[in-house]
Backbone as JSON, one array per atom type, in Angstrom:
{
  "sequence": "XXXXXXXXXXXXXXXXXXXXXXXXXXXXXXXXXXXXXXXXXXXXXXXXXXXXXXXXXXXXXXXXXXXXXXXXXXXXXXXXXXXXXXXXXXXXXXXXXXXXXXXXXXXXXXXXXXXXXXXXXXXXXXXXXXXXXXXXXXXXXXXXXXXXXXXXXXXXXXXXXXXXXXXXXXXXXXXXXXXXXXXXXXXXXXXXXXXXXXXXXXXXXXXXXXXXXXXXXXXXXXXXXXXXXXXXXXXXXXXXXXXXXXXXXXXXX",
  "N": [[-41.98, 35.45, 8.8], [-40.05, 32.69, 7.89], [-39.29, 31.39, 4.78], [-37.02, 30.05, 3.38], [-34.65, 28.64, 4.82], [-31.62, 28.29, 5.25], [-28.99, 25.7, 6.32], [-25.9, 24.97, 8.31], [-24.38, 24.82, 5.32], [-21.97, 22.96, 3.21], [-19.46, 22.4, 0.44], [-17.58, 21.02, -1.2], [-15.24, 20.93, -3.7], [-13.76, 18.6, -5.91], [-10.58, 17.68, -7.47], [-8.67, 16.72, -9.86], [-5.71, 14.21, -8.84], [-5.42, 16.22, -7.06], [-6.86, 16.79, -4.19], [-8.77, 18.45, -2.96], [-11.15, 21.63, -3.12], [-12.73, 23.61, -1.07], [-15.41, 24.91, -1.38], [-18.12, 26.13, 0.23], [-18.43, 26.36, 3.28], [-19.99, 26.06, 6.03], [-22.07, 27.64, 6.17], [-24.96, 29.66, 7.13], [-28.33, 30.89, 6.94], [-31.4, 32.73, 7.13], [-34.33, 33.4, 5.14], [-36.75, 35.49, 4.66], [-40.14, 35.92, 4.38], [-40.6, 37.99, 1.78], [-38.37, 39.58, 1.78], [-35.49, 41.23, 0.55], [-32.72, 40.35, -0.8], [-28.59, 40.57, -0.91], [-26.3, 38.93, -2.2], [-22.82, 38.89, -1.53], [-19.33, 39.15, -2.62], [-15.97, 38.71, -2.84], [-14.48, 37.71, -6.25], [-14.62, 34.06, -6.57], [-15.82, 33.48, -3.76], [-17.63, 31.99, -3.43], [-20.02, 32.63, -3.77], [-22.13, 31.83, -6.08], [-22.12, 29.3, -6.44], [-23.54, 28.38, -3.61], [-25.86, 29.68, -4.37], [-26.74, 28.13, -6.39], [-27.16, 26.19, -5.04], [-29.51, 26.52, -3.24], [-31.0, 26.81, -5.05], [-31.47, 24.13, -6.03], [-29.92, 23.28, -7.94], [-27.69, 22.34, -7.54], [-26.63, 19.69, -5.33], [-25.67, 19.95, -2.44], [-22.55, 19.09, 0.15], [-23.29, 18.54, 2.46], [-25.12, 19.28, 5.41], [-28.16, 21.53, 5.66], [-31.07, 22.23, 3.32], [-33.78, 23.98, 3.7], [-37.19, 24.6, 2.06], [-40.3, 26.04, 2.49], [-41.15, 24.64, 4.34], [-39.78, 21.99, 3.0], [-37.45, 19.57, 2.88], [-35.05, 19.94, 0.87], [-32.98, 17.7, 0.4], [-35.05, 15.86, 0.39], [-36.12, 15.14, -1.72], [-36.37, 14.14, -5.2], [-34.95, 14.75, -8.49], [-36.78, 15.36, -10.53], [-38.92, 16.42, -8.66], [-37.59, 18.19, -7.3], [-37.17, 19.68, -10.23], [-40.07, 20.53, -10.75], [-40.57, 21.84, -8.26], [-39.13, 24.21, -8.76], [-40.32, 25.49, -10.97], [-42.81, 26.47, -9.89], [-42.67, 27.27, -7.66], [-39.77, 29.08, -7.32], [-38.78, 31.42, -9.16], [-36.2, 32.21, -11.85], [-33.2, 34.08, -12.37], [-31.32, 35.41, -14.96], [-27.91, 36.57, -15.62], [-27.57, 36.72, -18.54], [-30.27, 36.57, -19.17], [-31.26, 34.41, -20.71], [-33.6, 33.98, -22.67], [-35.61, 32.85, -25.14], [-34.76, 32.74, -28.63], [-36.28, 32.43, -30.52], [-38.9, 32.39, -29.81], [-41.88, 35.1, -29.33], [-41.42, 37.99, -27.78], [-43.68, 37.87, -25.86], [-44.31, 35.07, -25.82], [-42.14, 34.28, -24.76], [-42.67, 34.68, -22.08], [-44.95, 33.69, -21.33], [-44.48, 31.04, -21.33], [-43.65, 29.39, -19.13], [-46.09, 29.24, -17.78], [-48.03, 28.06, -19.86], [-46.62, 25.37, -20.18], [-47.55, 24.54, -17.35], [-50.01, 24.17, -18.08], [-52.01, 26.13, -17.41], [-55.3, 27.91, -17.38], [-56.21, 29.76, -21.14], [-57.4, 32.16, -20.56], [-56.35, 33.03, -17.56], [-53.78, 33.26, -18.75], [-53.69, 35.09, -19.96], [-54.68, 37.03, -18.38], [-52.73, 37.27, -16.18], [-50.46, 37.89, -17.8], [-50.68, 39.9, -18.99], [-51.01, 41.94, -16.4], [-48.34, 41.71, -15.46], [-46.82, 42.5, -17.32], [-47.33, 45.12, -17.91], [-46.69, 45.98, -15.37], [-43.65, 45.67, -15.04], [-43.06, 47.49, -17.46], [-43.09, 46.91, -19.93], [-45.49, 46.35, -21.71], [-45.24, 47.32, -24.21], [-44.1, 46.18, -25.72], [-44.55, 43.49, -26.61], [-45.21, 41.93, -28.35], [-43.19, 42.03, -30.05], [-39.57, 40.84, -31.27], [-36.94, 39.3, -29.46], [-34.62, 39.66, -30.35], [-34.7, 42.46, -31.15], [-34.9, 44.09, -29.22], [-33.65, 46.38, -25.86], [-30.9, 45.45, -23.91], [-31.64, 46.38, -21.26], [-34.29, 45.87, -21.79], [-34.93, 43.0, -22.26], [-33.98, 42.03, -19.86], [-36.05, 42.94, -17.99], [-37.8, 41.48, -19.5], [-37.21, 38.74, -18.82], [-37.57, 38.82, -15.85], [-40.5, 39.17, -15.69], [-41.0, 37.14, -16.57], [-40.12, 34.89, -15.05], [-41.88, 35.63, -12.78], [-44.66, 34.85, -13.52], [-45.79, 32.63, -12.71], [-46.11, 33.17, -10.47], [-43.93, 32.87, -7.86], [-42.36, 32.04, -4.8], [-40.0, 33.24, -4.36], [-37.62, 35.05, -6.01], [-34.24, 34.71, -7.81], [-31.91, 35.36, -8.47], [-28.73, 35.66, -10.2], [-26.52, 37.21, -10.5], [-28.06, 39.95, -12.34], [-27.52, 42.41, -12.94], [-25.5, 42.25, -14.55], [-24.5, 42.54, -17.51], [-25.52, 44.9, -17.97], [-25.63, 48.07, -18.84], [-25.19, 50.81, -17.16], [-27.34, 52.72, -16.71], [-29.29, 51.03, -17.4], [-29.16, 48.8, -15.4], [-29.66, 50.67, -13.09], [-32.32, 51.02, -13.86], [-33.47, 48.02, -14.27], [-33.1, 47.31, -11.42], [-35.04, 48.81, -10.05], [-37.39, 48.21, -11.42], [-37.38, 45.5, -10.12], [-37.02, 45.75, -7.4], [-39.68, 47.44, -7.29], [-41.26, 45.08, -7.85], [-40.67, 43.7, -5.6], [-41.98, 45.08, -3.59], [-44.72, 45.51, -4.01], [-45.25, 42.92, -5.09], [-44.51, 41.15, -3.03], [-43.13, 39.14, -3.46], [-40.43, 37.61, -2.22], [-37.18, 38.26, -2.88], [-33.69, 36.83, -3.62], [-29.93, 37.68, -4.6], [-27.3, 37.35, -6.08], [-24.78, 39.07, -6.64], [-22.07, 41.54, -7.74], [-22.03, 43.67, -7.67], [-22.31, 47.25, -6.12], [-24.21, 49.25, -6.2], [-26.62, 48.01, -7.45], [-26.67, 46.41, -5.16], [-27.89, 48.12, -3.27], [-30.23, 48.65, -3.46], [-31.4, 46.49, -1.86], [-32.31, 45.07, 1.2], [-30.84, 43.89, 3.22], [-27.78, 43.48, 3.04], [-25.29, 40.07, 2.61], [-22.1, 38.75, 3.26], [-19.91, 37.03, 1.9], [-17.07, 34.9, 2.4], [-14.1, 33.28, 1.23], [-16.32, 31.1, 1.29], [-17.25, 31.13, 3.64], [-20.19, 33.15, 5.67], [-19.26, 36.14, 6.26], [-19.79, 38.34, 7.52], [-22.97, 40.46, 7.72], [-25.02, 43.21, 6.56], [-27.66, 45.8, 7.32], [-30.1, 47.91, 5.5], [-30.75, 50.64, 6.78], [-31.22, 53.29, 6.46], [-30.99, 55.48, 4.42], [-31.21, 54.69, 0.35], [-28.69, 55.88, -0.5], [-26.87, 56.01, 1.98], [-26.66, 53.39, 2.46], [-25.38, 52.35, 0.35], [-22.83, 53.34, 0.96], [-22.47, 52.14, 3.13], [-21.94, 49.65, 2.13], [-19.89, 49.88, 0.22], [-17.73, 50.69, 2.12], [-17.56, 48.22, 4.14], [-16.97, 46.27, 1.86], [-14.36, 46.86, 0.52], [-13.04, 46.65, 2.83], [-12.8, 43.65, 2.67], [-11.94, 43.55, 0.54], [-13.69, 43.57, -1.94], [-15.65, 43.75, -4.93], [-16.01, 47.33, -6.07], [-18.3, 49.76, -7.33], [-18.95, 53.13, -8.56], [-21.72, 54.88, -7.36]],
  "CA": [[-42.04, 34.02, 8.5], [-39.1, 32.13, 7.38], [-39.62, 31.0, 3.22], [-36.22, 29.18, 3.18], [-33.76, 28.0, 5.72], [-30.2, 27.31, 5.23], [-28.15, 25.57, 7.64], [-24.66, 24.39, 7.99], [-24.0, 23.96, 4.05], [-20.45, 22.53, 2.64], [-19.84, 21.97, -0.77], [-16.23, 21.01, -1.85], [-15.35, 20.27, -5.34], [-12.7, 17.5, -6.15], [-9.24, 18.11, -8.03], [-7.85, 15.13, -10.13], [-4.5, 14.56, -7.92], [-4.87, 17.24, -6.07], [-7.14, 16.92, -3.53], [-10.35, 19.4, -2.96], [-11.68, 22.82, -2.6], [-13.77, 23.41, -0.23], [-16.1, 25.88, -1.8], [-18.76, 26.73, 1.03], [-17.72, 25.99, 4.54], [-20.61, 25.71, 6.74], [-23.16, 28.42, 5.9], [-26.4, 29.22, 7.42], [-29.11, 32.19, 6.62], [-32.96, 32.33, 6.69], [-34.78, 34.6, 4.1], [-37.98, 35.89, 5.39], [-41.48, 36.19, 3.28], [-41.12, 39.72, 1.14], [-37.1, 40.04, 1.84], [-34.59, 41.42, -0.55], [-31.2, 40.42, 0.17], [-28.03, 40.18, -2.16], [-24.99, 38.26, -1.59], [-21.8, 39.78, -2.37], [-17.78, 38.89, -1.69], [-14.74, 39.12, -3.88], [-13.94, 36.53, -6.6], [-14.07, 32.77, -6.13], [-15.74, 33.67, -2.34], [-19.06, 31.02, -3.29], [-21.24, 33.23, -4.25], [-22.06, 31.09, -7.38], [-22.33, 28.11, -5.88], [-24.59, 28.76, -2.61], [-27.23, 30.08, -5.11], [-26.56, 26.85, -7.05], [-27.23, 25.42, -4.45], [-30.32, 26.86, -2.18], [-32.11, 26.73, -5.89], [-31.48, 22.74, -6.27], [-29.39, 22.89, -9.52], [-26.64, 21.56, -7.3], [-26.47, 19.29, -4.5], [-24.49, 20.55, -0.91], [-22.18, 18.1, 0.43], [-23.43, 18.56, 4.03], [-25.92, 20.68, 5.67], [-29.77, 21.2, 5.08], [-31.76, 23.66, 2.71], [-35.49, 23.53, 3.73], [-37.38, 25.43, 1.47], [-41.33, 26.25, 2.07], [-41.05, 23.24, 5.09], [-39.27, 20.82, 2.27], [-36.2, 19.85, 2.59], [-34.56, 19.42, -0.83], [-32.39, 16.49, 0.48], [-36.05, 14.56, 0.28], [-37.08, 15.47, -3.2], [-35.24, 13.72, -6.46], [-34.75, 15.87, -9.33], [-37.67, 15.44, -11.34], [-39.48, 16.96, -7.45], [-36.85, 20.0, -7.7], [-37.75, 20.73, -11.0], [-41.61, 20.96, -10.37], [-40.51, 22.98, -7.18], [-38.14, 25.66, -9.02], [-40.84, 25.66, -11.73], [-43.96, 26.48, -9.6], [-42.48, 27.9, -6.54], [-39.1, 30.29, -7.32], [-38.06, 32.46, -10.7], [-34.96, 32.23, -11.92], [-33.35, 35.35, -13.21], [-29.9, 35.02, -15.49], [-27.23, 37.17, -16.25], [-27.62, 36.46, -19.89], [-31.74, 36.56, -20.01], [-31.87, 33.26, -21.29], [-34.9, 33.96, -23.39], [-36.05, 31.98, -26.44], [-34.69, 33.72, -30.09], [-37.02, 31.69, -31.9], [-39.83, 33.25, -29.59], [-41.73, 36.74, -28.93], [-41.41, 38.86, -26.22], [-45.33, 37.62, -25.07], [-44.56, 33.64, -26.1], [-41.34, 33.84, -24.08], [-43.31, 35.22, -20.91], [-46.47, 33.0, -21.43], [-44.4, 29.78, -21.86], [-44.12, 28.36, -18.31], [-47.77, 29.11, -18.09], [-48.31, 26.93, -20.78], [-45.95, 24.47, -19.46], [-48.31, 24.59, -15.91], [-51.57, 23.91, -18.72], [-53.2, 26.59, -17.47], [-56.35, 28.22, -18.5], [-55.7, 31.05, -21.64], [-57.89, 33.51, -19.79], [-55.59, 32.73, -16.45], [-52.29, 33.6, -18.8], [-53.69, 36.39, -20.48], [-54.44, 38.33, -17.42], [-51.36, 37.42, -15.76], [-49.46, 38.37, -19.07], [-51.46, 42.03, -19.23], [-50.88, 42.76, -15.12], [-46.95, 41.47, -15.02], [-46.52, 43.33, -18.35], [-47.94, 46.51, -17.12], [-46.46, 45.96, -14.07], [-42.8, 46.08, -15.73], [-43.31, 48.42, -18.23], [-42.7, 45.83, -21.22], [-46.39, 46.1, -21.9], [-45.86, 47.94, -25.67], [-42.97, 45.64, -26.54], [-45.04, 42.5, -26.31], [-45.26, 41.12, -30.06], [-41.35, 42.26, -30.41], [-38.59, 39.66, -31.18], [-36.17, 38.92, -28.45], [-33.18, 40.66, -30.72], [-35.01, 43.71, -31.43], [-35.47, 45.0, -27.72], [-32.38, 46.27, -25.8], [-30.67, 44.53, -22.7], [-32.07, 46.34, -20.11], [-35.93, 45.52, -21.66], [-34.78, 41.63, -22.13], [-33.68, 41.19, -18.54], [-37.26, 43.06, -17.47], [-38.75, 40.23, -19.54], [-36.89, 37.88, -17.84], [-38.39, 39.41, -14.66], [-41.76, 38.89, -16.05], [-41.57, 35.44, -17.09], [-39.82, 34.56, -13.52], [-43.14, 36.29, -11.86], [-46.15, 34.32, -14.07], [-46.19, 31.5, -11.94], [-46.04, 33.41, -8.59], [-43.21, 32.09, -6.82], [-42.29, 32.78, -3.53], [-38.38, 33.63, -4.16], [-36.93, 35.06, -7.09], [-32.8, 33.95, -7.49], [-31.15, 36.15, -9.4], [-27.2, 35.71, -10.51], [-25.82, 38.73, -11.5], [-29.08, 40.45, -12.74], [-27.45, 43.43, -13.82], [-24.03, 42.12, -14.84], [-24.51, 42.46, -18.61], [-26.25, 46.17, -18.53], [-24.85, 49.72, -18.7], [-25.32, 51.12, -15.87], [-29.05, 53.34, -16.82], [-30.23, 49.51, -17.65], [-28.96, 48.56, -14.5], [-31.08, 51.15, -12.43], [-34.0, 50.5, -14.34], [-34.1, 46.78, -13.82], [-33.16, 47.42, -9.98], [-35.95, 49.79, -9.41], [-38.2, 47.4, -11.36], [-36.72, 44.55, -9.29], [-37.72, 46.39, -5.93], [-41.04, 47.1, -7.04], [-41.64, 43.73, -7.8], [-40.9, 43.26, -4.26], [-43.2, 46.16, -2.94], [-46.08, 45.55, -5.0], [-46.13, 41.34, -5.28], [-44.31, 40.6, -1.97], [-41.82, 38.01, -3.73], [-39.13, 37.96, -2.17], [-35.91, 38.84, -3.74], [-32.36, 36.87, -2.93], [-29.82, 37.88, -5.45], [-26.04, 37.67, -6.38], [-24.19, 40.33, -7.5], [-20.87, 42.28, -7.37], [-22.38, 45.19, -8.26], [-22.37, 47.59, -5.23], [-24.96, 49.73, -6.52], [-27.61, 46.93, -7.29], [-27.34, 45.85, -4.03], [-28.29, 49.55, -1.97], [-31.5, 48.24, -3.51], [-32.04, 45.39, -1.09], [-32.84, 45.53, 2.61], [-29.88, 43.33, 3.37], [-26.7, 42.46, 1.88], [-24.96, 38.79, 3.06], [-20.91, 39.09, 2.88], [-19.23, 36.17, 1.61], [-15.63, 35.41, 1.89], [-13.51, 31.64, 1.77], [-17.01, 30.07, 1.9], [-18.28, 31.73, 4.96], [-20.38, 34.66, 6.0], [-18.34, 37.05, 7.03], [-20.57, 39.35, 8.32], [-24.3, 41.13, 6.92], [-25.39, 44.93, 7.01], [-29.34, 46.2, 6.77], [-30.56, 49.19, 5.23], [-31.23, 51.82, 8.18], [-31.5, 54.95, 6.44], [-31.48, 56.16, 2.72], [-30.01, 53.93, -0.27], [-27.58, 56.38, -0.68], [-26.4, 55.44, 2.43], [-26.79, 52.24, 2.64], [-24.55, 51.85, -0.84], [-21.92, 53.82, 1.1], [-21.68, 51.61, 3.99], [-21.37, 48.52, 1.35], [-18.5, 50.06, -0.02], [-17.03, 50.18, 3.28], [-17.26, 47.09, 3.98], [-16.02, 45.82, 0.85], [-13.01, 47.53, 0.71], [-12.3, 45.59, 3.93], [-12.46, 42.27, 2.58], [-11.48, 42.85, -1.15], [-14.73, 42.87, -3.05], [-15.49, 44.88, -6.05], [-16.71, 48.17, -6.14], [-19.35, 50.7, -8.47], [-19.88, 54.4, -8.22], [-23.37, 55.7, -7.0]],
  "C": [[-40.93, 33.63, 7.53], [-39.32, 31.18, 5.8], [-38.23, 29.89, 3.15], [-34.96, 29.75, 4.34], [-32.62, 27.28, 5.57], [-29.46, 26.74, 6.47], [-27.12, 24.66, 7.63], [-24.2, 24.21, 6.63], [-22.43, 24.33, 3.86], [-21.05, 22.26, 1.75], [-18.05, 22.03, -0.94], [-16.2, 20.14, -3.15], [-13.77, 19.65, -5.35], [-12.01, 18.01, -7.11], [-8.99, 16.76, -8.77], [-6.56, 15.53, -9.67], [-4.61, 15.58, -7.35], [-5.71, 17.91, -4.93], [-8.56, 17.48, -3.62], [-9.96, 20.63, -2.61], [-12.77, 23.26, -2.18], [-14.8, 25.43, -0.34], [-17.24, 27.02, -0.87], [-18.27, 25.76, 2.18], [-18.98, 26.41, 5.79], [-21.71, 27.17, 6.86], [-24.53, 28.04, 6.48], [-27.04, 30.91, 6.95], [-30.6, 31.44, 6.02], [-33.29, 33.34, 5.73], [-36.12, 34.51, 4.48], [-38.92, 36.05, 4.02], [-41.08, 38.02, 2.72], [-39.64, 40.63, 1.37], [-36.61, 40.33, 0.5], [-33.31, 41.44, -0.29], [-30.26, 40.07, -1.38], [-27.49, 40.04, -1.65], [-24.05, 38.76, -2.89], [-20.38, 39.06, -1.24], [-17.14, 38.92, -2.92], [-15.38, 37.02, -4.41], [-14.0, 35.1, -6.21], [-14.68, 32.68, -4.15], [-17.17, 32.21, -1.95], [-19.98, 31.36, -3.46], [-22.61, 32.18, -5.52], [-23.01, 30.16, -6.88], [-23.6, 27.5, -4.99], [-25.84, 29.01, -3.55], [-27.71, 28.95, -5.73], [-27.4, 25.92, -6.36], [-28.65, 25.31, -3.1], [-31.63, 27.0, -3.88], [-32.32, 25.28, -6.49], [-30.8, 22.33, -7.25], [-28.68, 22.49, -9.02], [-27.02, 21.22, -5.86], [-25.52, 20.15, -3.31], [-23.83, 19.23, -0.37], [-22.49, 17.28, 1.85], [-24.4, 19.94, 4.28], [-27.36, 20.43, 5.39], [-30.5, 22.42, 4.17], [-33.46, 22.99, 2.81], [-36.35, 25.06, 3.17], [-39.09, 25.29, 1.56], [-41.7, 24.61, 3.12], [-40.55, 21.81, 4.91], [-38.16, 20.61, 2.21], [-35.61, 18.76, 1.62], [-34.0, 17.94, -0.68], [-33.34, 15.17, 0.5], [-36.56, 14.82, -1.06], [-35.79, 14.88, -4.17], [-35.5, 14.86, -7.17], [-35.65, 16.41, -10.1], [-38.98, 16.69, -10.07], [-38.46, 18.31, -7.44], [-37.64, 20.6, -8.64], [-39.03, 21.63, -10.94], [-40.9, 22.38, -9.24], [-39.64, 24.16, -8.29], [-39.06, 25.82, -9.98], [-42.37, 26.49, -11.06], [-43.54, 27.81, -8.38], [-41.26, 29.11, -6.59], [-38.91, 30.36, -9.32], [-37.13, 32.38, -9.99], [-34.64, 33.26, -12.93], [-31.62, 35.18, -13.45], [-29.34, 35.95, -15.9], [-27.24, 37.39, -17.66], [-29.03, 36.24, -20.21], [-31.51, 35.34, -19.66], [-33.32, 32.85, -21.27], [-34.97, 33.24, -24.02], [-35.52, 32.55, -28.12], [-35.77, 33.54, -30.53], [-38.25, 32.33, -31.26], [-40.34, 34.63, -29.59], [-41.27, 36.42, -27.85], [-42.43, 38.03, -25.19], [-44.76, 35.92, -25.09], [-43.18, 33.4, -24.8], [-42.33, 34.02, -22.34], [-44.29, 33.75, -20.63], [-46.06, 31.32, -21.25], [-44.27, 28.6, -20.21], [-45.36, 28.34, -17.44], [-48.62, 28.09, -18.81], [-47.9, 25.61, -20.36], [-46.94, 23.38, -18.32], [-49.47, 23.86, -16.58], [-52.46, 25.15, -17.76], [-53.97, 27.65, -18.44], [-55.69, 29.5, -19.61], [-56.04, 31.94, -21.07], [-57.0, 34.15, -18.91], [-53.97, 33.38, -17.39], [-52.68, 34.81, -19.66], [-53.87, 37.69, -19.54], [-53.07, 38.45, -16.42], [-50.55, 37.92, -16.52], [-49.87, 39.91, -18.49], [-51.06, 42.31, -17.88], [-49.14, 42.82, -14.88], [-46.21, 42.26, -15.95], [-46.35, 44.52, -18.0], [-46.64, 47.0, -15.89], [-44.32, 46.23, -13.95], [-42.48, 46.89, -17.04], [-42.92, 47.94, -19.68], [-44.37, 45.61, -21.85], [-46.41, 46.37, -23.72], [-44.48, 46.89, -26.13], [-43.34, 43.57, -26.58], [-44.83, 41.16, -27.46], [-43.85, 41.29, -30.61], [-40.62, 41.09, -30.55], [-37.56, 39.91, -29.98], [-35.13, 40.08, -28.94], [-33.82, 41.73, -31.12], [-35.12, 44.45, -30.01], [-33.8, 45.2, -26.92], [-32.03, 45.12, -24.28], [-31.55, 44.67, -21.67], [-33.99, 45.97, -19.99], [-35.4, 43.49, -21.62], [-34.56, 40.77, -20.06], [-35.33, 41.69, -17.84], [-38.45, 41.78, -17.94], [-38.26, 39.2, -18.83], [-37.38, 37.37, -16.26], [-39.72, 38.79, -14.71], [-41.95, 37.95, -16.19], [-41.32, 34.65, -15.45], [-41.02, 34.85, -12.44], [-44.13, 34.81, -12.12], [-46.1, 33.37, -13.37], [-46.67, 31.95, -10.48], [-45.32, 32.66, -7.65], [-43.36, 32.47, -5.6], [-40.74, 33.03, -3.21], [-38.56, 33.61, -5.63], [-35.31, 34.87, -6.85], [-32.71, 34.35, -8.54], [-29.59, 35.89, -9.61], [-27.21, 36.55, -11.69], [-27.11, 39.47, -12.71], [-28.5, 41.84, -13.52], [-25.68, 43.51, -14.73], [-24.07, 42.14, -16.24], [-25.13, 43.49, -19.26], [-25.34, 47.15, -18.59], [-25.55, 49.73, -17.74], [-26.88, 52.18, -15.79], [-29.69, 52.06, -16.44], [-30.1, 48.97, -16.61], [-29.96, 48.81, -13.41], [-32.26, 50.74, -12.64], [-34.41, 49.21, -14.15], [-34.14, 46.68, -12.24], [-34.42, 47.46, -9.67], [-37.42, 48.96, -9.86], [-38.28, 46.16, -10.38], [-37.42, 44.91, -7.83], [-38.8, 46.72, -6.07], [-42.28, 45.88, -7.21], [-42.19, 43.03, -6.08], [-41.59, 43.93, -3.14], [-44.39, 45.34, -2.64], [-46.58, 43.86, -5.04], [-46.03, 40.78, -4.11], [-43.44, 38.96, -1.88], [-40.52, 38.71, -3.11], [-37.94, 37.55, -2.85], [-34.39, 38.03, -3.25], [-31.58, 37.25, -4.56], [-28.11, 37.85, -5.06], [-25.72, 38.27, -7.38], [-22.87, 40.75, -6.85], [-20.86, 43.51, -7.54], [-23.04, 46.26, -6.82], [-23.96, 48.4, -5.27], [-26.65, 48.97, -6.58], [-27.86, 46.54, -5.86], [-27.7, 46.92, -2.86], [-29.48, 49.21, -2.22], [-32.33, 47.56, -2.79], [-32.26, 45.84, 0.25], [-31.89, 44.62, 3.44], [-28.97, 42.88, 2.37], [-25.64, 41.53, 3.11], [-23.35, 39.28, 2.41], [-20.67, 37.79, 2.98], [-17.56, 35.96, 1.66], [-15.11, 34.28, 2.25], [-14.63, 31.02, 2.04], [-17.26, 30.42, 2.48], [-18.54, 32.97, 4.92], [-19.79, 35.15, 7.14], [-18.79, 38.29, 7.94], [-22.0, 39.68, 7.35], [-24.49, 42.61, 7.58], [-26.66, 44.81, 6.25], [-29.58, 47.15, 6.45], [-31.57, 49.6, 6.59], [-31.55, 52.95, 7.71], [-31.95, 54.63, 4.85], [-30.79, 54.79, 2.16], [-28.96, 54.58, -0.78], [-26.45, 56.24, 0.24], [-26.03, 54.32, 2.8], [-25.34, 51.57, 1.4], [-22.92, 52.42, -0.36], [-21.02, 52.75, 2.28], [-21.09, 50.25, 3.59], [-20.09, 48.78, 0.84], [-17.55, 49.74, 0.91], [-16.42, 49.01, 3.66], [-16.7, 45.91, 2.67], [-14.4, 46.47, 0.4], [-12.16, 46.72, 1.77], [-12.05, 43.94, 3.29], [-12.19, 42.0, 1.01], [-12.47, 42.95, -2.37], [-14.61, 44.0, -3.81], [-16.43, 45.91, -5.72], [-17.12, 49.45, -6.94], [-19.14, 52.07, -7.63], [-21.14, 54.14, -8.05], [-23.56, 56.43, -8.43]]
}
């Protein structure tokens, strides 16, 4: 079952004097209930943007994104927000946690947000906790915990609502490479275990042997997609491959 539905999207961004750049060029891709897919292409290919843009923070210039039978082009902004608030987690390169909060207050807060019951956010807190292994670092400050536990809270707070897509940009682009694994592997059992599905941009070859598809980007269009068939050891080998062909960046295993 199809969760969100892209089709045809353009997006060109205007130049003073000098015309446009035509950022996505007629894109389509469905994402299925309980998928994990990451989009990957060199530099400047739209990666960015597309995500920008299939999560409502930016308009498309052309095209349709129907998300959950809605399509965004009928909802104003104040109707986005609710939707990206209720329905997908958003997961940031940079956290973007709270300083001034804990660990637990950052998690708990668009719970609160929602009004619901304390009972209702204390057992969601205790199972999503658990469930990322951030359970003993709960009462912690934000700057006391390292990267790769901040982006797992991140994870966690993106869950408590129960979306039905998490939208990740660059999830592990700000770890060492242990912290990396470890949020992956949490990342994929997220998508085991809750049955959210997963889209995600990254340049990180490695991160994406994790998924069950990776989407190739390149000038705005997909350029092609490859599915995990075998191991993720293979799977990370044949991404290389293919990136090598069209330029993109690439991680050791």
């Amino acid at each position: 079952m199809d969760i969100m539905e892209i089709q045809h999207i353009t997006k060109t961004y205007k130049l003073k004097n000098k015309g446009g750049i035509t950022v996505l060029n007629g894109v389509n891709l469905r994402i299925c209930k309980g998928e994990m897919i990451a989009i990957m292409g060199p530099s400047g290919s739209g990666k960015t943007t597309f995500l920008n843009i299939i999560s409502g923070i930016d308009r498309a210039d052309g095209g349709t994104v129907m998300f959950s039978g809605r399509k965004f082009i009928d909802m104003d902004k104040s109707e986005m927000a609710l939707l990206r608030r209720r329905q997908m987690g958003m997961v940031f390169q940079d956290f973007n946690l709270i300083d001034s909060l804990s660990v637990k207050e950052n998690i708990m807060l668009p719970m609160i947000l929602e009004k619901k019951e304390p009972a209702v956010i204390e057992a969601q807190l205790k199972k999503l906790s658990e469930l990322l292994g951030i359970s003993d670092i709960l009462d912690k400050n934000t700057y006391e915990i390292s990267g790769g536990q901040k982006q797992r809270v991140a994870i966690c707070r993106a869950l408590v609502n129960e979306p039905e897509v998490i939208l990740a940009d660059e999830p592990t682009g700000n770890l060492d490479s242990k912290s990396s694994k470890d949020v992956m592997q949490y990342l994929n059992k997220v998508n085991q275990e809750c049955g959210t599905s997963v889209l995600m941009v990254t340049h990180d070859s490695v991160a994406a042997s994790y998924c069950s598809r990776v989407i190739l980007l390149q000038d705005g269009k997909i350029i092609t997609e490859i599915s995990k068939k075998e191991s993720r050891k293979q799977f990370f080998k044949e991404i290389l491959d293919v990136l090598s062909l069209i330029g993109g960046d690439t991680d050791e295993f």
